[in-house]
TIDRENGU-135425 format. One record per residue (C-alpha): residue number from 1; residue in three letters; x, y, z. Coordinates in pm, whole numbers, plus 32768, in hexadecimal, padded with zeros to 4 digits. Example, Ala and Ser with C-alpha at 12.3 -4.5 7.8 and 13.67 -1.06 7.14 Angstrom:
// residues 2
> 1:Ala:84CE:7E3E:830C .
> 2:Ser:8557:7F96:82CA .
END
This chain:
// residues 137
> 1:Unk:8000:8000:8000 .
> 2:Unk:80BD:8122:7F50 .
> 3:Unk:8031:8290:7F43 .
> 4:Unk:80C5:837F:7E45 .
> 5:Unk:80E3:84E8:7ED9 .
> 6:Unk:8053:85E5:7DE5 .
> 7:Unk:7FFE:8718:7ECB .
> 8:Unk:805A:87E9:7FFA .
> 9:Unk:7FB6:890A:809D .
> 10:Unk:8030:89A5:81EA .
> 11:Unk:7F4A:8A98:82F1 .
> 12:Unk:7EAD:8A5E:8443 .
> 13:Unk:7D58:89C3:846E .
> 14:Unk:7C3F:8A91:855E .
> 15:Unk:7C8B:895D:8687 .
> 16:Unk:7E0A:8986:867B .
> 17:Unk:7ED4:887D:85CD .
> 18:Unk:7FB4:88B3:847A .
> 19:Unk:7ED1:8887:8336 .
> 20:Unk:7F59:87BC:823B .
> 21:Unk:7EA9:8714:80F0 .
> 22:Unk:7F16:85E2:801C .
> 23:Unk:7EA5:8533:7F06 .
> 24:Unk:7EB8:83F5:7F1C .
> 25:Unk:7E9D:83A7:7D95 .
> 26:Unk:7F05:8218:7D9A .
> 27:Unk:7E6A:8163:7E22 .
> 28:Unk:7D52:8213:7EAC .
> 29:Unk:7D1B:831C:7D8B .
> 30:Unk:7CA3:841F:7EBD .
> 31:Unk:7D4E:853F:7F87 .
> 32:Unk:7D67:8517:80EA .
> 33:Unk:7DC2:8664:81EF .
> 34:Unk:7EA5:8621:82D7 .
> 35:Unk:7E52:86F9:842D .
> 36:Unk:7FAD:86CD:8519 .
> 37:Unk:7FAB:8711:866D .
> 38:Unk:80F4:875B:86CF .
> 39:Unk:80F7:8832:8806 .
> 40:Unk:80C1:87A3:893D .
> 41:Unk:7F6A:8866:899C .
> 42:Unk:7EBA:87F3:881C .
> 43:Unk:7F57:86A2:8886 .
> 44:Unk:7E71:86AC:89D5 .
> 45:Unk:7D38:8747:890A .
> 46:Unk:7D2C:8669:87EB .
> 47:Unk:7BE4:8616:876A .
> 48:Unk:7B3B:86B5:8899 .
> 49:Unk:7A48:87B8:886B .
> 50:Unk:7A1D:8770:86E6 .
> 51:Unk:78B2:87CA:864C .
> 52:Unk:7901:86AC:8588 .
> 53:Unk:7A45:85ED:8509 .
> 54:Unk:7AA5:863F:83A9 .
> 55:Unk:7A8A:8525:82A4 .
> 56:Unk:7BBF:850A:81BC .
> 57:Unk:7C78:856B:82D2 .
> 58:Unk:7DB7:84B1:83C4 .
> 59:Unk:7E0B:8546:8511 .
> 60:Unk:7F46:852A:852A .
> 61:Unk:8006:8518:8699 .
> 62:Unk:8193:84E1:866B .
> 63:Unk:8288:84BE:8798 .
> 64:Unk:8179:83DF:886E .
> 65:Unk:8200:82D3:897D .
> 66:Unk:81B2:8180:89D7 .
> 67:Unk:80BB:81A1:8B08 .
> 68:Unk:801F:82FF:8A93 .
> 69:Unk:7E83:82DC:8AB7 .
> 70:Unk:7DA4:833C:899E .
> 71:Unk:7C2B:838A:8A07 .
> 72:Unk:7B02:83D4:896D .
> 73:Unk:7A92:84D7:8A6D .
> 74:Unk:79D3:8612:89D2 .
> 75:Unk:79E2:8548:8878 .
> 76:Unk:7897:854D:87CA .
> 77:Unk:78C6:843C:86FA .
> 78:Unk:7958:8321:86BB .
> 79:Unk:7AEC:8302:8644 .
> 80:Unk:7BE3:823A:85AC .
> 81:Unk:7D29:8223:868B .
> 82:Unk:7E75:8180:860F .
> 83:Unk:7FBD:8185:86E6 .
> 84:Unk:80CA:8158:85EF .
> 85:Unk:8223:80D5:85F5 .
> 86:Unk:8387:816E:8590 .
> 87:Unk:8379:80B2:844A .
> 88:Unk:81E2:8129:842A .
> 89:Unk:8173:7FAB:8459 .
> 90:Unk:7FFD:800D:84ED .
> 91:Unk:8050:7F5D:8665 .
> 92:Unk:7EC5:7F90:86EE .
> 93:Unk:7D96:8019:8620 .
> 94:Unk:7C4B:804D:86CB .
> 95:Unk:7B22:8107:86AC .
> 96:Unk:7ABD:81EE:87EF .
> 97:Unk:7961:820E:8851 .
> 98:Unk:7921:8362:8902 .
> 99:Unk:795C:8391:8A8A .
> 100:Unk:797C:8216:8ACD .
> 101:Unk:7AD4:81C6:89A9 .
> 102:Unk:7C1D:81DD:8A5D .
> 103:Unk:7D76:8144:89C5 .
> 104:Unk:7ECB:8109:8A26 .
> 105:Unk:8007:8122:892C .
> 106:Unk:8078:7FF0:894A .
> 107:Unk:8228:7FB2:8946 .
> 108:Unk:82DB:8062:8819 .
> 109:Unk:81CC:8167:87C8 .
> 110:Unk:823C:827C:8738 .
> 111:Unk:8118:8362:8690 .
> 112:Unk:7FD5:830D:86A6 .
> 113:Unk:7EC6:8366:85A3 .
> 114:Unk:7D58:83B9:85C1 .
> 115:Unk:7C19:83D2:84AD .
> 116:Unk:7AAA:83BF:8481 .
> 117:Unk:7A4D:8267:84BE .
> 118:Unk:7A5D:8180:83B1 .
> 119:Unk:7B31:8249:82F5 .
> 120:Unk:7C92:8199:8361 .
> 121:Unk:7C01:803C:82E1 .
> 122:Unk:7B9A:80D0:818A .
> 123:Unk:7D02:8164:815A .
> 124:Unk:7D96:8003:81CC .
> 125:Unk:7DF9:8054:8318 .
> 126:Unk:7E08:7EFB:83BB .
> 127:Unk:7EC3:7E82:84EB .
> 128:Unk:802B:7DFC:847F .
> 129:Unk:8042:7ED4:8327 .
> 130:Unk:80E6:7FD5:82E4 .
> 131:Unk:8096:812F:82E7 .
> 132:Unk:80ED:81E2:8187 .
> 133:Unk:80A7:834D:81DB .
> 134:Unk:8111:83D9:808D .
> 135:Unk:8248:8495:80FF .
> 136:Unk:8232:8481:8256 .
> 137:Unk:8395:84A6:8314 .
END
């Protein structure tokens, strides 16, 4: 599962997090946003507080360690949640059910990686793959 990068675009979204689009033209033929949370207080927000949880769209959260917790407190819907490895082999994927989900990275998590439910299986997102996030580093 290969994705060819075609496009990037930069900017901040309105709930904090870096903005970036793909498209992800082989397989998939569709172009995914990528929405990064890379400071420590969009790490602890998340998904939280979300109208509703963009389709198309990976939330992206590098630099996470084995033990952190991932909830699905002030979430309003259900989520996709992947802890991923060094090499991007997809260690745990779930789907969270509002104010009841809670996960664990498990040993030799390194980023974990959230979407609208459903949307991790249609990309291929399995336990024990790989990860190809089209230029990810």
């Amino acid at each position: 599962m290969h994705a060819t990068l075609r496009t990037w675009k930069g900017g901040a979204t309105p709930h904090g997090g870096t903005n970036l689009a793909i498209a992800l033209t082989r397989p998939y033929n569709l172009e995914v946003r990528f929405v990064i949370f890379d400071t420590p207080n969009e790490q602890a927000m998340g998904l939280q507080h979300r109208q509703y949880i963009e389709a198309g769209t990976l939330f992206i959260f590098p630099g996470v360690h084995p033990g952190a917790l991932f909830h699905s407190r002030n979430v309003r819907e259900d989520f996709d949640l992947a802890f991923v490895g060094e090499d991007f082999t997809i260690l745990v994927k779930a789907t969270i059910h509002p104010e009841k989900g809670v996960l664990t990275a498990p040993e030799g998590t390194v980023m974990a990686i959230e979407s609208k439910a459903g949307e991790m299986s249609r990309w291929g997102f399995e336990t024990g793959l790989k990860a190809y996030l089209g230029g990810w580093k």
